[in-house]
Biopython code that builds the backbone (N, CA, C, O; Angstrom):
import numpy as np
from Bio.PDB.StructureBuilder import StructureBuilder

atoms = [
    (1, "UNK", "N", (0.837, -1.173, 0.000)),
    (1, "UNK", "CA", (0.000, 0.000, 0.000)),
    (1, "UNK", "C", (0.887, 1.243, 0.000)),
    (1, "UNK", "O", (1.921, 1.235, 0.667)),
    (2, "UNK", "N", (0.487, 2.447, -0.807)),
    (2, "UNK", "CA", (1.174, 3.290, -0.811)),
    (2, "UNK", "C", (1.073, 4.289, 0.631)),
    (2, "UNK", "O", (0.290, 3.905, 1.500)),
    (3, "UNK", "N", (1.522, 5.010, 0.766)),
    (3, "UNK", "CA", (1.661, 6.181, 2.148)),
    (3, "UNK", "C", (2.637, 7.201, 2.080)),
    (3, "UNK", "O", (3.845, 6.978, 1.996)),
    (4, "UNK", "N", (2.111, 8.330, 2.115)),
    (4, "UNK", "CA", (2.769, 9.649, 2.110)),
    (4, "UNK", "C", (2.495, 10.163, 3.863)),
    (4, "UNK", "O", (1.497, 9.992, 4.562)),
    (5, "UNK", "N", (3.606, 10.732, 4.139)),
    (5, "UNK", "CA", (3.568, 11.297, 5.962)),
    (5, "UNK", "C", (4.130, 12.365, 5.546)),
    (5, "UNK", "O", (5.104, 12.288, 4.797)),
    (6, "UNK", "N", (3.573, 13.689, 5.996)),
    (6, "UNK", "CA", (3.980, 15.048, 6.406)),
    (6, "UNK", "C", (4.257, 15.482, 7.625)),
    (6, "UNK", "O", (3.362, 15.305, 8.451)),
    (7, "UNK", "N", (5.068, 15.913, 7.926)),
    (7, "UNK", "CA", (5.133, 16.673, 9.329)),
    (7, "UNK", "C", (4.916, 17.691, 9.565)),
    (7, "UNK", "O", (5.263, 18.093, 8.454)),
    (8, "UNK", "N", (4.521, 18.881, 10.232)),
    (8, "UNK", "CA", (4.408, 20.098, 10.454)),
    (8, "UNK", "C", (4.461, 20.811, 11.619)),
    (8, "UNK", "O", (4.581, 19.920, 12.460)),
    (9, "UNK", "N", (4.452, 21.541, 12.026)),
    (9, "UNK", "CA", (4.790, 22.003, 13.364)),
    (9, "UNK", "C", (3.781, 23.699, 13.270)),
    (9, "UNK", "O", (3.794, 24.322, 12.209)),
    (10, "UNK", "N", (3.224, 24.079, 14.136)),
    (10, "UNK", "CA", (2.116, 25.236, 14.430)),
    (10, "UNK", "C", (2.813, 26.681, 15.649)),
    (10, "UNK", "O", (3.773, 26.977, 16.360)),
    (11, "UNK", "N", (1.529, 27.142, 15.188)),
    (11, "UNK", "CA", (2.966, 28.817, 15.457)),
    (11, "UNK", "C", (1.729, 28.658, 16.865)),
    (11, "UNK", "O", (2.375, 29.544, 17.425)),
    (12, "UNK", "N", (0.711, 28.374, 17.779)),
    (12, "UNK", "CA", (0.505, 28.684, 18.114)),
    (12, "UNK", "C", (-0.989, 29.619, 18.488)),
    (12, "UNK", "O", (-1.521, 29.806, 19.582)),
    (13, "UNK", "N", (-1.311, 29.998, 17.396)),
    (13, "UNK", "CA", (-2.121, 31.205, 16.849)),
    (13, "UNK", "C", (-3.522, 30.662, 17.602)),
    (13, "UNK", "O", (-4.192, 31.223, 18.469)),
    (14, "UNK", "N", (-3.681, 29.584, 17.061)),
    (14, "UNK", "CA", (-4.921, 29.121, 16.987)),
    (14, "UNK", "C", (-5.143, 27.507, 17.820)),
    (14, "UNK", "O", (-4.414, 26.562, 17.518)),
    (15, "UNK", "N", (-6.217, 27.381, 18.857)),
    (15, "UNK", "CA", (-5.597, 26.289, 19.335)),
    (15, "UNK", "C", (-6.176, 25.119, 18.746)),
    (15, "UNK", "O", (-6.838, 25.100, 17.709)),
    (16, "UNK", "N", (-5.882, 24.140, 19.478)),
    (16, "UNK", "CA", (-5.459, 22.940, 18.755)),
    (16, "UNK", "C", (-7.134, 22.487, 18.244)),
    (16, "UNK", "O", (-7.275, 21.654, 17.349)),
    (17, "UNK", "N", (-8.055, 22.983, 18.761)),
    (17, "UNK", "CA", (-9.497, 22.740, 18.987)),
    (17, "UNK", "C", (-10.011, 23.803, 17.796)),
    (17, "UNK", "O", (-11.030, 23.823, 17.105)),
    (18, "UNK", "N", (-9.396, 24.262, 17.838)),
    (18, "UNK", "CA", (-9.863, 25.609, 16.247)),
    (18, "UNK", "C", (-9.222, 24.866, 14.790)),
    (18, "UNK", "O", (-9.755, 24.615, 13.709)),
    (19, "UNK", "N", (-7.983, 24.672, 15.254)),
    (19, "UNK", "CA", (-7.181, 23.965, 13.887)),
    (19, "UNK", "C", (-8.478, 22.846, 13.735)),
    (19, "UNK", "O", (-9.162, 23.184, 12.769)),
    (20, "UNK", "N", (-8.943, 21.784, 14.311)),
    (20, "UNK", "CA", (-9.472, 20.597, 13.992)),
    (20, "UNK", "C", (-10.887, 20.676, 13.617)),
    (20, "UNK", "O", (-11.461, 19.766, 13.019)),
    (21, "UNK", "N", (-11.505, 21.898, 14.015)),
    (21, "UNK", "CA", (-12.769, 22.275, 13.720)),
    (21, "UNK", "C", (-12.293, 22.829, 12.006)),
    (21, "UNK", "O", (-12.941, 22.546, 10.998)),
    (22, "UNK", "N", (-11.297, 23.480, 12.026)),
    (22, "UNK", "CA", (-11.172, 23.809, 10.358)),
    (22, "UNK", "C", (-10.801, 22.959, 9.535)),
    (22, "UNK", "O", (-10.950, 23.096, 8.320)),
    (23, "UNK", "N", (-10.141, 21.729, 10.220)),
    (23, "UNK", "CA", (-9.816, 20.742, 9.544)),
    (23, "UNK", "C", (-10.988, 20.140, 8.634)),
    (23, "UNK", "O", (-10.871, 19.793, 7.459)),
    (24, "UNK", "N", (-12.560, 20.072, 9.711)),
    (24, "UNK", "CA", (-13.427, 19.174, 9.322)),
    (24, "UNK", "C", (-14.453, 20.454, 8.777)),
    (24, "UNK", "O", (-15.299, 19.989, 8.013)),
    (25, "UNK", "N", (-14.539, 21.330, 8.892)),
    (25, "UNK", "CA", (-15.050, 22.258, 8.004)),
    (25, "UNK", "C", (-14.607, 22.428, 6.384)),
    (25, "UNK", "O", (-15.342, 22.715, 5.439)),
    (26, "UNK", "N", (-13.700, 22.256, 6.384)),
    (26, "UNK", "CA", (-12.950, 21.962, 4.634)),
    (26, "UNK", "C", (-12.834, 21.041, 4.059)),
    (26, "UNK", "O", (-13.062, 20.914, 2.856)),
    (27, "UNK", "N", (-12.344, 19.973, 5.032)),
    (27, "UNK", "CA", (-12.464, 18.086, 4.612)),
    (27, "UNK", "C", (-13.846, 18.188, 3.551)),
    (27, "UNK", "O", (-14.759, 18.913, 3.948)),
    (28, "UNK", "N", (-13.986, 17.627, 2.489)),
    (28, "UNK", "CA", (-14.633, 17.135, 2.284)),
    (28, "UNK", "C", (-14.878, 16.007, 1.571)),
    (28, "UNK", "O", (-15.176, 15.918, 0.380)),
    (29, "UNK", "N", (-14.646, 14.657, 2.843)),
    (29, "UNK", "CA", (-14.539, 13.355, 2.549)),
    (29, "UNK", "C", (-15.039, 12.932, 3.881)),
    (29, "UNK", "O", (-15.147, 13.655, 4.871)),
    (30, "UNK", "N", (-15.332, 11.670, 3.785)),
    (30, "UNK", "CA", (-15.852, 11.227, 4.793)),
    (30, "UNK", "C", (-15.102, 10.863, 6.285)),
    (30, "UNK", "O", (-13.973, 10.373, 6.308)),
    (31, "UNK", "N", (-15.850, 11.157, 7.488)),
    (31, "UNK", "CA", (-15.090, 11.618, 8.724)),
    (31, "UNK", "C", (-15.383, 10.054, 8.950)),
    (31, "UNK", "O", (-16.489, 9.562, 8.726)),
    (32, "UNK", "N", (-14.273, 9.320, 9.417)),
    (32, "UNK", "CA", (-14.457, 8.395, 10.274)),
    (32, "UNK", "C", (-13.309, 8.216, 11.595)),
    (32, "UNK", "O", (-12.921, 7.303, 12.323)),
    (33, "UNK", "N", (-13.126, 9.208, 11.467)),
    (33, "UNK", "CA", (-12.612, 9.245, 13.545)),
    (33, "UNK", "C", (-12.540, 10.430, 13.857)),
    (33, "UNK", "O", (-12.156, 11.268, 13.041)),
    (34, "UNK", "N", (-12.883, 10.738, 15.067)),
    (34, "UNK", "CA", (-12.493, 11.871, 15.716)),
    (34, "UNK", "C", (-12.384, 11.912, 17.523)),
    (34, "UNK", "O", (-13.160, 12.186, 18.439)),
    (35, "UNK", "N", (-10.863, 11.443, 17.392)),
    (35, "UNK", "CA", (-10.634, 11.139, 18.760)),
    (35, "UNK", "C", (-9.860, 11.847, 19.613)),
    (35, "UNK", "O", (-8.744, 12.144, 19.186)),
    (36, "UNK", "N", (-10.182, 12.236, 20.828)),
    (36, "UNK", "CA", (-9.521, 13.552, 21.626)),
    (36, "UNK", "C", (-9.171, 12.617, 23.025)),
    (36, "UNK", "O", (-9.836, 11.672, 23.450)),
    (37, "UNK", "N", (-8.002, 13.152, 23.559)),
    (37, "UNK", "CA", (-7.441, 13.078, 24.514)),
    (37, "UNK", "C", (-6.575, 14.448, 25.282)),
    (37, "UNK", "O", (-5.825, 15.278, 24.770)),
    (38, "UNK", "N", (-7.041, 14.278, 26.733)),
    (38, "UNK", "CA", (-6.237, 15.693, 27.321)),
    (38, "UNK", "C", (-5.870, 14.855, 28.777)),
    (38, "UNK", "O", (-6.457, 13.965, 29.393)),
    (39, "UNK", "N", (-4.359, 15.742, 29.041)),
    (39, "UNK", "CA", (-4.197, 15.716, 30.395)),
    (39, "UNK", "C", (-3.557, 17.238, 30.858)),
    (39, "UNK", "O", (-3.446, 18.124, 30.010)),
    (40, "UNK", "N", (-3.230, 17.415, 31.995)),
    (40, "UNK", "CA", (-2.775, 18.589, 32.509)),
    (40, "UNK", "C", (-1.730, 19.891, 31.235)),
    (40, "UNK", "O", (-1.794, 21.084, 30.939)),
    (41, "UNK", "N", (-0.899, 18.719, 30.872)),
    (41, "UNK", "CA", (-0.254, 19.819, 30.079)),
    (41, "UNK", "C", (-0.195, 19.379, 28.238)),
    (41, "UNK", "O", (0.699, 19.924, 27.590)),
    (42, "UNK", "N", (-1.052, 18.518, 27.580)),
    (42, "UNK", "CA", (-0.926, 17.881, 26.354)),
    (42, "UNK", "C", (-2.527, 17.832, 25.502)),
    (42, "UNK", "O", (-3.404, 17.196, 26.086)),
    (43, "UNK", "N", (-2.771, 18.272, 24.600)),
    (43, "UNK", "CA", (-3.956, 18.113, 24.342)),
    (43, "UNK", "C", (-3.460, 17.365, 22.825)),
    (43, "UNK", "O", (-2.411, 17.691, 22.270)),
    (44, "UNK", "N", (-4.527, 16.174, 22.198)),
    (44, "UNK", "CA", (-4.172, 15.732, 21.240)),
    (44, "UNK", "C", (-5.759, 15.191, 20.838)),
    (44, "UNK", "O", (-6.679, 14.858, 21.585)),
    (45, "UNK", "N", (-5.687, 15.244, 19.420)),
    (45, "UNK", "CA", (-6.686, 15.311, 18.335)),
    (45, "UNK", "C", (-6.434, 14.380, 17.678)),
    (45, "UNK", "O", (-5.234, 14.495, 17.430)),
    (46, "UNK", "N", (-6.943, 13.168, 17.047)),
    (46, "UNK", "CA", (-7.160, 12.436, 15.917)),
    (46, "UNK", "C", (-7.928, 12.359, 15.365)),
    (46, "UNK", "O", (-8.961, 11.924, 15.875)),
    (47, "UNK", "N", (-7.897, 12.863, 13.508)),
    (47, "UNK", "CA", (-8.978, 12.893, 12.901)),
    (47, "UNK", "C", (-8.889, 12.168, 11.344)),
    (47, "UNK", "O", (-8.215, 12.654, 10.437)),
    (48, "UNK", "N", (-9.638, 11.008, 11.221)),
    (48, "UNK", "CA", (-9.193, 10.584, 9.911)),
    (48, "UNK", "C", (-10.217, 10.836, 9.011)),
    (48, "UNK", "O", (-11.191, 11.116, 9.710)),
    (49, "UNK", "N", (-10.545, 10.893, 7.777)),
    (49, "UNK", "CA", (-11.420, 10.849, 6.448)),
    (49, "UNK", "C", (-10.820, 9.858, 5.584)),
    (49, "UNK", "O", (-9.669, 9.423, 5.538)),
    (50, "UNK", "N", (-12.103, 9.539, 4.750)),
    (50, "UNK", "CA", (-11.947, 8.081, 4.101)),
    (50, "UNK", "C", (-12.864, 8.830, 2.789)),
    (50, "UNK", "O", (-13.917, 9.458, 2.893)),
    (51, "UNK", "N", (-11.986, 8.494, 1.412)),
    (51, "UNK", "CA", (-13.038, 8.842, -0.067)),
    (51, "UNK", "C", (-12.696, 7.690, -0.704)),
    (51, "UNK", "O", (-11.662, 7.031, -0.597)),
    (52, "UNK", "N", (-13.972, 7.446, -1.595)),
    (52, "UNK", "CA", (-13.484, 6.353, -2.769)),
    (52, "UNK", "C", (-13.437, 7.135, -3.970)),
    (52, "UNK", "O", (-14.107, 8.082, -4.383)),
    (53, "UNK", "N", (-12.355, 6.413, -4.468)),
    (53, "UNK", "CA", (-12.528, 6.838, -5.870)),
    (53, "UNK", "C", (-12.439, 5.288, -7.054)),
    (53, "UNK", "O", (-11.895, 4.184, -7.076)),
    (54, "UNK", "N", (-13.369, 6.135, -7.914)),
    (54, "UNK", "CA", (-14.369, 5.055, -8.675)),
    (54, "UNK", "C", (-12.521, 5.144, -9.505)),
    (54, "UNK", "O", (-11.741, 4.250, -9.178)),
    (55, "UNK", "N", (-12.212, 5.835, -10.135)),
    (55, "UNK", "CA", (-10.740, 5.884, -11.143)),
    (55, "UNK", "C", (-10.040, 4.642, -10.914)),
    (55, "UNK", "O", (-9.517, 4.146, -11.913)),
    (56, "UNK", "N", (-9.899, 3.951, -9.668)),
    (56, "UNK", "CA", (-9.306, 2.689, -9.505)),
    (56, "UNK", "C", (-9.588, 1.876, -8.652)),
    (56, "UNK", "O", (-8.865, 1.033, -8.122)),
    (57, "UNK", "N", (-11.107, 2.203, -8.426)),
    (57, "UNK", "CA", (-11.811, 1.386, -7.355)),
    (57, "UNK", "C", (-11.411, 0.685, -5.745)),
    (57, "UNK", "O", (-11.400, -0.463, -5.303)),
    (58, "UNK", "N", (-11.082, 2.132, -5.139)),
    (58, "UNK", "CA", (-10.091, 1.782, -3.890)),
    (58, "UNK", "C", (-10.289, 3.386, -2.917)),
    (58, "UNK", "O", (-10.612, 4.521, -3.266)),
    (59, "UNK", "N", (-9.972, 2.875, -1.797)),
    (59, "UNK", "CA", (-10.298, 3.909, -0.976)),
    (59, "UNK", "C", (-9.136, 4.787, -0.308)),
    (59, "UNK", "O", (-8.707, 4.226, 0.700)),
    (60, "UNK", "N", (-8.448, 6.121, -0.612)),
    (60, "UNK", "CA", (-8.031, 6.705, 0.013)),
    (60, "UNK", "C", (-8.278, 7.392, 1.611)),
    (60, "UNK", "O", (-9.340, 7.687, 2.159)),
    (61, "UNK", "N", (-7.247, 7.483, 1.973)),
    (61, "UNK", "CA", (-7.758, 8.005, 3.963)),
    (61, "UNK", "C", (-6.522, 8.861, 4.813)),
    (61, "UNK", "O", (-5.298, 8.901, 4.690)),
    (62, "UNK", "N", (-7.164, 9.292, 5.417)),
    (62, "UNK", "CA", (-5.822, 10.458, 5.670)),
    (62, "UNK", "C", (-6.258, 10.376, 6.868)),
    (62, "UNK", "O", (-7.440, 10.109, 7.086)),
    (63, "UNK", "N", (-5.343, 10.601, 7.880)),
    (63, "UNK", "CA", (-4.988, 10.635, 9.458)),
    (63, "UNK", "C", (-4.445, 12.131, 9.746)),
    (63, "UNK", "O", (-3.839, 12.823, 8.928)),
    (64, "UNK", "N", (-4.673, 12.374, 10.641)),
    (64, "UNK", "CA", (-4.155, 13.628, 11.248)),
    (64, "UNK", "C", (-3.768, 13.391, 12.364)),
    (64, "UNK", "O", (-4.204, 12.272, 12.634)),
    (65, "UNK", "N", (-2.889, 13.988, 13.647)),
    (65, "UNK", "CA", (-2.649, 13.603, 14.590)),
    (65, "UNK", "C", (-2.092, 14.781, 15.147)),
    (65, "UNK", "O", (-0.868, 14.835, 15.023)),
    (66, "UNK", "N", (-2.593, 15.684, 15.689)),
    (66, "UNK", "CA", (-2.453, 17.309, 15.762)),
    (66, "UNK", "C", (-2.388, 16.728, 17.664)),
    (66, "UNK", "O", (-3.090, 15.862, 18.188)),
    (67, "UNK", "N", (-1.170, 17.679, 18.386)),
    (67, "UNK", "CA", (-0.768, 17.692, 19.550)),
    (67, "UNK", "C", (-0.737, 19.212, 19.766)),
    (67, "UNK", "O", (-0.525, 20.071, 18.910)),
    (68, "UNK", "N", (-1.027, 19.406, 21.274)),
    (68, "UNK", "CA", (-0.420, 20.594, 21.856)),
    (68, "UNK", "C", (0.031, 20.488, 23.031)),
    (68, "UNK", "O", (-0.685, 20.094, 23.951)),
    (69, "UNK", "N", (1.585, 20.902, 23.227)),
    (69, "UNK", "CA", (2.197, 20.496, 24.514)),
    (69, "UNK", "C", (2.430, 21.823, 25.491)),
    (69, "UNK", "O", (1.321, 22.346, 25.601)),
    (70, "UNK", "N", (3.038, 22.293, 25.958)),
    (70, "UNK", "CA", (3.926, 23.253, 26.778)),
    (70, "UNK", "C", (5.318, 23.523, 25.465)),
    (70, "UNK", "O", (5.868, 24.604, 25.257)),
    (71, "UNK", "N", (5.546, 22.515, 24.915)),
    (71, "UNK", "CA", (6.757, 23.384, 24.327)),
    (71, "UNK", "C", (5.967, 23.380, 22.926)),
    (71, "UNK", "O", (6.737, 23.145, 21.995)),
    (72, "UNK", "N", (4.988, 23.525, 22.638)),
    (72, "UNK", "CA", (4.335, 23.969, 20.910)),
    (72, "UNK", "C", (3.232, 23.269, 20.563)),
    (72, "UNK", "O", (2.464, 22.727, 21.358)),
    (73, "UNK", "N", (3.105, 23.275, 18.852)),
    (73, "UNK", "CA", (2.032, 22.595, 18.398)),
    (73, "UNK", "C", (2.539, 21.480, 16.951)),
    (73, "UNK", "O", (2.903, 21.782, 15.814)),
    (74, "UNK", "N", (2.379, 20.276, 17.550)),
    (74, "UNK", "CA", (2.702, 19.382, 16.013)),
    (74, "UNK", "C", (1.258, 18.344, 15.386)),
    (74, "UNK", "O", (0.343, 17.709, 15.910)),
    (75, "UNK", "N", (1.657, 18.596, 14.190)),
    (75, "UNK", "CA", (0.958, 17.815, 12.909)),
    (75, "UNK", "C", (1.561, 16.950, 12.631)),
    (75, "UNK", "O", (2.781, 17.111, 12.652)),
    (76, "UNK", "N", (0.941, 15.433, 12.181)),
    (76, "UNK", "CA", (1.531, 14.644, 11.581)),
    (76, "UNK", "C", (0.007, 14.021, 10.664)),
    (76, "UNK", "O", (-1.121, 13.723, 11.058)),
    (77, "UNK", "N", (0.615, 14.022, 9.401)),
    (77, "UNK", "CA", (-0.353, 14.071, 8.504)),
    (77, "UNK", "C", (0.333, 12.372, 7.891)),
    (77, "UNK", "O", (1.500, 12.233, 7.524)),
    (78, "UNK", "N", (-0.708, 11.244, 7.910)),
    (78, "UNK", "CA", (-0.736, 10.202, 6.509)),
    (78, "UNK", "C", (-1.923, 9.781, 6.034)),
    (78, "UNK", "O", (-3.011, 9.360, 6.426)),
    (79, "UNK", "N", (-0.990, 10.195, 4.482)),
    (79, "UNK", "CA", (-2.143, 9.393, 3.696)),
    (79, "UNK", "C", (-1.817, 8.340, 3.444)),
    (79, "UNK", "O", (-0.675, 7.897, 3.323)),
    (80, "UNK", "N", (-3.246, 7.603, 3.293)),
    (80, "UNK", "CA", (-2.509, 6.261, 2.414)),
    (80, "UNK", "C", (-4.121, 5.257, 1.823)),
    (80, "UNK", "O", (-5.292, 5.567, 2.042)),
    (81, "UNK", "N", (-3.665, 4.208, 1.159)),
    (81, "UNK", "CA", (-4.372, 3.764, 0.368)),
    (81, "UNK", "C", (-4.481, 4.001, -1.297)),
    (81, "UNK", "O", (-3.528, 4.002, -2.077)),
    (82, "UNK", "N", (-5.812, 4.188, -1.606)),
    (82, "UNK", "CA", (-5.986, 4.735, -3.086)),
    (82, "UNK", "C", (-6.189, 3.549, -4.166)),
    (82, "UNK", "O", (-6.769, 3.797, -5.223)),
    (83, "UNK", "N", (-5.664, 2.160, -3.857)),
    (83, "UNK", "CA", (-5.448, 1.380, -4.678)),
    (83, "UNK", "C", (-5.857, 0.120, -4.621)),
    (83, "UNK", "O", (-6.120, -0.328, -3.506)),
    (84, "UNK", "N", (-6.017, -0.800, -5.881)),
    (84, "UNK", "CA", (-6.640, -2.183, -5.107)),
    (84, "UNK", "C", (-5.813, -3.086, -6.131)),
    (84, "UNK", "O", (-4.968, -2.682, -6.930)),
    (85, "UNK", "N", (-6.282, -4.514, -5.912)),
    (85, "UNK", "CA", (-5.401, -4.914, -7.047)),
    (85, "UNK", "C", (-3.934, -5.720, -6.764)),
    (85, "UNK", "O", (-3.260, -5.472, -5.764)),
    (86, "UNK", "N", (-3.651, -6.429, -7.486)),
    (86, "UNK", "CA", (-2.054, -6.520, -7.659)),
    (86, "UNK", "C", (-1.050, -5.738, -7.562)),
    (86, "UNK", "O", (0.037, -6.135, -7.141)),
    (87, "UNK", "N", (-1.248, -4.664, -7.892)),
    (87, "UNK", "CA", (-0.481, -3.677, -8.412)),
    (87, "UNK", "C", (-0.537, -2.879, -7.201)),
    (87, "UNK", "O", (0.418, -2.348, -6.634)),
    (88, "UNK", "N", (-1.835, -2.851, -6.846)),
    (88, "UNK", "CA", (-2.432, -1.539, -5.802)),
    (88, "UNK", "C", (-1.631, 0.059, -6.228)),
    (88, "UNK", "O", (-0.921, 0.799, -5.547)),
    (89, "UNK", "N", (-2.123, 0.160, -7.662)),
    (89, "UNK", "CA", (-1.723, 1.512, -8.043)),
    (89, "UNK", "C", (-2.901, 2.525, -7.496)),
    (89, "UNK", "O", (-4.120, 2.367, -7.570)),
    (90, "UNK", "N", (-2.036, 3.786, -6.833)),
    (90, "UNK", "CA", (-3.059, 4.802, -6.306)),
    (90, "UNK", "C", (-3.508, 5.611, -7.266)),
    (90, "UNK", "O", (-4.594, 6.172, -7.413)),
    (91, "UNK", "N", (-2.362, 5.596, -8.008)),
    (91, "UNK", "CA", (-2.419, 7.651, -9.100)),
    (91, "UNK", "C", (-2.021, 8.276, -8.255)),
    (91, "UNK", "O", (-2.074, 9.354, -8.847)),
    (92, "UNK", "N", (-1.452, 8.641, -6.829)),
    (92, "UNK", "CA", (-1.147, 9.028, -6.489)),
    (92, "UNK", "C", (-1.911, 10.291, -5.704)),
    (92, "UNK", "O", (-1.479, 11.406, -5.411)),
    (93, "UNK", "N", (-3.417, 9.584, -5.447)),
    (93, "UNK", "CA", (-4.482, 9.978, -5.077)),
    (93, "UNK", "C", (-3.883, 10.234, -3.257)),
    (93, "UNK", "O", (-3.737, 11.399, -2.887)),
    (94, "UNK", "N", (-3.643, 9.303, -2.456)),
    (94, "UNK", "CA", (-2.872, 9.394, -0.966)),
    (94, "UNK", "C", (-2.083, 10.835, -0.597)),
    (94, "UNK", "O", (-2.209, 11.652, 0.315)),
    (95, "UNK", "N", (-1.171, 10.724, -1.817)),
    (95, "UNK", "CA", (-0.517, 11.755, -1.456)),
    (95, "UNK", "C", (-0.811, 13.446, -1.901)),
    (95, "UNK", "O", (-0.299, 14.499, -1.522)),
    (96, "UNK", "N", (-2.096, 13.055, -3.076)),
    (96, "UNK", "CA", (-2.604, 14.515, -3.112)),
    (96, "UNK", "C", (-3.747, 14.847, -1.829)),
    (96, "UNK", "O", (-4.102, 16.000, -1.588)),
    (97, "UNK", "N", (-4.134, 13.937, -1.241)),
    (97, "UNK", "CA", (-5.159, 14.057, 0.284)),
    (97, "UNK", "C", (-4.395, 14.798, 1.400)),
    (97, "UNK", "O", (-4.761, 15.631, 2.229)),
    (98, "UNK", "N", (-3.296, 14.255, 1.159)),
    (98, "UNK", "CA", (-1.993, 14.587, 2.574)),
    (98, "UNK", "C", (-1.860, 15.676, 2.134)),
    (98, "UNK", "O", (-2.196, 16.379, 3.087)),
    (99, "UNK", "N", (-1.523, 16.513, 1.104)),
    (99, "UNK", "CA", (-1.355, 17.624, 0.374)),
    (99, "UNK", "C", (-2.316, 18.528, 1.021)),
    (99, "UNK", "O", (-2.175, 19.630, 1.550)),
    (100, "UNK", "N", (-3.255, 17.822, 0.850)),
    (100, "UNK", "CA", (-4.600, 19.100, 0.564)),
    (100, "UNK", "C", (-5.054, 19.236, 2.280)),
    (100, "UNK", "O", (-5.668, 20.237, 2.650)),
    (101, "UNK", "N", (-4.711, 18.210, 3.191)),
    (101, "UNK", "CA", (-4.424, 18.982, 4.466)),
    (101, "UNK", "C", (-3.560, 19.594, 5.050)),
    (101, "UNK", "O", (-3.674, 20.218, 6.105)),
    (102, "UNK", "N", (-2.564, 19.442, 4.341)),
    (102, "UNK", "CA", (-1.103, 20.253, 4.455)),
    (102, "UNK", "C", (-1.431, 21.919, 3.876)),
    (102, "UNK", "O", (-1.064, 22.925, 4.483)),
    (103, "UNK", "N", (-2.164, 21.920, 2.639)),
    (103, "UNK", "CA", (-2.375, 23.139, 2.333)),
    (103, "UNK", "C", (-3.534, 23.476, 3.457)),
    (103, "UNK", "O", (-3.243, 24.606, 3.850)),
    (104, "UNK", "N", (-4.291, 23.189, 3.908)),
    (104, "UNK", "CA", (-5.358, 23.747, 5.448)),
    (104, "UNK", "C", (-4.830, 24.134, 6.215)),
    (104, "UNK", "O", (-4.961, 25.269, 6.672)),
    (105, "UNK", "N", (-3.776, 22.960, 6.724)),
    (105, "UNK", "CA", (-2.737, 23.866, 8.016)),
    (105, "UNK", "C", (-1.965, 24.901, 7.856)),
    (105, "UNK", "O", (-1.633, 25.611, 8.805)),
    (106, "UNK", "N", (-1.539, 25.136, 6.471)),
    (106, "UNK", "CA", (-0.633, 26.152, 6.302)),
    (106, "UNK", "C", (-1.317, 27.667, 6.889)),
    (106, "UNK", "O", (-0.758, 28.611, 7.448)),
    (107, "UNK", "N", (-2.948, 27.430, 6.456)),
    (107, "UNK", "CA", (-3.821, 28.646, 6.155)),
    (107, "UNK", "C", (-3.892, 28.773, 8.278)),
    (107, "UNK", "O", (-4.182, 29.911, 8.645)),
    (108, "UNK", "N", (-3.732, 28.069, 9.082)),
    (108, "UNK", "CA", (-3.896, 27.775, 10.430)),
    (108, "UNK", "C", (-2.235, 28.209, 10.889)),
    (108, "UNK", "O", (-2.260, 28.372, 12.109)),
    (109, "UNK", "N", (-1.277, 28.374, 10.527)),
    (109, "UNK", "CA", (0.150, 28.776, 10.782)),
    (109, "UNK", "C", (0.502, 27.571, 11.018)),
    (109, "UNK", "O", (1.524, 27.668, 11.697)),
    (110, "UNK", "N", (0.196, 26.199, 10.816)),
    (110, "UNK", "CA", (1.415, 25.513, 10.535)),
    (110, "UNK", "C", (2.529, 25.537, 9.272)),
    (110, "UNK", "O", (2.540, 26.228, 8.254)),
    (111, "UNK", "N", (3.394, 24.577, 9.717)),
    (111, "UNK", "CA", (4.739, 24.470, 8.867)),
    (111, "UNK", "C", (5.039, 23.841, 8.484)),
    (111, "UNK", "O", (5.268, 23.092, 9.433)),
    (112, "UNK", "N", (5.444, 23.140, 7.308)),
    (112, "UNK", "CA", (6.447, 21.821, 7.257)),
    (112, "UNK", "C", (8.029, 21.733, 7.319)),
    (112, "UNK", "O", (8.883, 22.450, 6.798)),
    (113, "UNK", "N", (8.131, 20.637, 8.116)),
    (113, "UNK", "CA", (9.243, 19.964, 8.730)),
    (113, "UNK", "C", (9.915, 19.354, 7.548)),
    (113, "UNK", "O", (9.341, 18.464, 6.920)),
    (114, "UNK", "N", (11.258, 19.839, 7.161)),
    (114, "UNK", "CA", (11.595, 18.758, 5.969)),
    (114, "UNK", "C", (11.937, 17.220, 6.340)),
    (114, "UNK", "O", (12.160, 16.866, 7.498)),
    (115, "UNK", "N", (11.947, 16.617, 5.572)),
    (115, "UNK", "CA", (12.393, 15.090, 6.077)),
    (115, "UNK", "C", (13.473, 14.907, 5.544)),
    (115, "UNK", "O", (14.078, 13.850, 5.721)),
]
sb = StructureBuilder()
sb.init_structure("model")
sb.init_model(0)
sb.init_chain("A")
sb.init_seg("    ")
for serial, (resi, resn, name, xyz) in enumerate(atoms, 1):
    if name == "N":
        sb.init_residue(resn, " ", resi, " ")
    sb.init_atom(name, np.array(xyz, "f"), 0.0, 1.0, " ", f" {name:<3s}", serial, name[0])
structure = sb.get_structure()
C-alpha cells in the first residue's frame, strides 16, 4: 500500500481545537474518527477521512494527529491507500489528500518539517 507522511509544526495562533474544527469544516470526505485526549499539560486530536474513488476502485484516507504540549504545536499528517489490485496503483491519489491537508494547516500557521 502506498503512504505519504507530512510533518508540520504550528505557530501557536490558533488552538489545537480551532485547527481541527477547520480541519473538518474543509475536509470534504468522509469523517471516520475523531478522537480527543487531554491531560494537565498535552492536548491531542485524531482525525481521519476516508473517499473512494471510482478511477481505480479503492479507498483513500488520511490521518491527522495534531498535539499541543507546553513546548508547541505538532501535525503529523498520513495518507494512504488509493489502490486495489495486484499492483495496488493509487495515481497518487494518498498523497494529493496529505497535500490538501497540508495546504489547510498552512492557512492555520502551521509548517512543514523537511524530512
Amino acid at each position: 500500500m502506498a503512504a505519504t507522511v507530512i510533518k508540520m509544526v504550528g505557530d501557536s495562533k490558533n488552538s489545537i481545537r480551532d485547527v481541527a474544527a477547520a480541519l473538518q469544516r474543509k475536509i470534504e470526505y468522509e469523517k471516520i474518527a475523531d478522537i480527543r485526549r487531554e491531560s494537565q499539560s498535552m492536548q491531542m486530536i485524531l482525525l481521519g477521512f476516508e473517499k473512494y474513488f471510482m478511477r481505480n476502485g479503492g479507498y483513500t484516507s488520511v490521518q491527522i494527529l495534531l498535539m499541543q504540549t507546553p513546548e508547541g504545536q505538532t501535525a503529523d499528517i498520513v495518507g494512504s491507500g488509493g489502490g486495489t489490485g495486484i499492483f495496488n496503483i493509487s495515481w497518487g491519489s494518498n498523497q494529493s489528500f496529505a497535500e490538501e491537508v497540508e495546504d489547510i494547516l498552512k492557512e492555520s500557521g502551521f509548517s512543514t518539517i523537511s524530512q
